[in-house]
C-alpha positions, 0 to 999 in steps of 0.5 A: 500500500501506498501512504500519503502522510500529511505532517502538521507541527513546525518543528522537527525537534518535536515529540510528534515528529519522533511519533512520525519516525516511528510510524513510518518505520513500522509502514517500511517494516510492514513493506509499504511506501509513503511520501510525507508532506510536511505542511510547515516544510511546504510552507503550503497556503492555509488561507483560502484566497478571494479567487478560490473562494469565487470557485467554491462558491459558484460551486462552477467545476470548470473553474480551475484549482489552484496549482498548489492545490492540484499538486495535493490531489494528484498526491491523494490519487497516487495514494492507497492510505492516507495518514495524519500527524499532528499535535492537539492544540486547542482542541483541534488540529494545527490552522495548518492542516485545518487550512489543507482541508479547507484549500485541498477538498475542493468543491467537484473533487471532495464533494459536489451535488446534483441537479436536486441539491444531493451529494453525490460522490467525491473523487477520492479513492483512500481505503484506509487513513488514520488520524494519528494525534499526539496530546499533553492531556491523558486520552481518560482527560480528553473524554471526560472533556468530550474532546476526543468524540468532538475529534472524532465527529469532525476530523474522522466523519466529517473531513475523512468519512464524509467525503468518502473514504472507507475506512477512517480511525483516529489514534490519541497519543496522550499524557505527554505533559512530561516528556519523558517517562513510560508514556514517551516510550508506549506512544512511541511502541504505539505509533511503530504498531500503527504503521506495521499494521496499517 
């Protein structure tokens, strides 16, 4: 299989680039191949312009996307999987990844309706993808708090289900206020599983 892994955190000296090193191990241990896209590396454009948003608007698929939009799709169309990591922050993922979502799942290729208003089906083809967060707070904390269902309606129905990918998860990576200490070394084990067995 083949990955697509969207990265959302600016630095590399990050718990959640040690997170992203592990799971990729276990996606080459497991015999896949990826490409990452590192947003922050990118320095890719999270804020919709006025000329995009004209395009999403006037819901015209003939409009032209925008090139560096284009260069994301066709990275999801290579793609058998699709992989996210990115650190919890206020309750959601990075303005980064929020602004991908926002610029990437264009109206005519991550949704488009019929003559009758009904949506019909996207252009992507994922099988499988993976949210993969890494948090301050215990997972325990984040579901008291309702964060982790609130992540899970939107981040995995929404932006991944909903535009019809067929198999969507999402994996918190918590308790990582200390940065060292037995949580560090699970999250570590963990995220290596999640690759060897995506």
């Amino acid at each position: 299989m083949h990955v697509y892994i969207l990265y959302a955190h600016p630095s590399k000296a990050s718990f959640t680039y040690e997170v992203l090193e592990a799971f990729t191990r276990g996606l080459k241990e497991a015999g896949h191949t990826f490409e990452i896209g590192d947003l922050y590396e990118m320095r890719f454009q999270t804020d919709m312009d006025l000329e995009q948003y004209g395009r999403e608007s006037s819901q015209d698929t003939d409009m032209q996307v925008p090139e560096d939009v284009k260069i994301e799709q066709e990275k999801i169309a290579n793609a058998d999987g699709l992989a996210l990591v990115f650190p919890l922050w206020w309750s959601d993922c990075p303005a980064k990844l929020k602004g991908w979502f926002d610029r990437v799942w264009t109206y005519g290729y991550a949704y488009l309706y019929d003559q009758n208003g009904e949506h019909v089906a996207s252009k992507i083809d994922i099988r499988k993808a993976l949210v993969l967060c890494t948090a301050g707070h215990t997972v325990g904390e984040l579901e008291e708090t309702g964060i982790v269902e609130s992540m899970r309606r939107v981040m995995v129905h929404d932006r991944l289900l909903g535009v019809g990918i067929r198999h969507a998860s999402l994996e918190i990576l918590g308790g990582m206020v200390e940065k060292t200490g037995p949580a560090r070394n699970a999250n570590l084990e963990q995220a290596y599983r999640l690759g060897r067995t995506f």
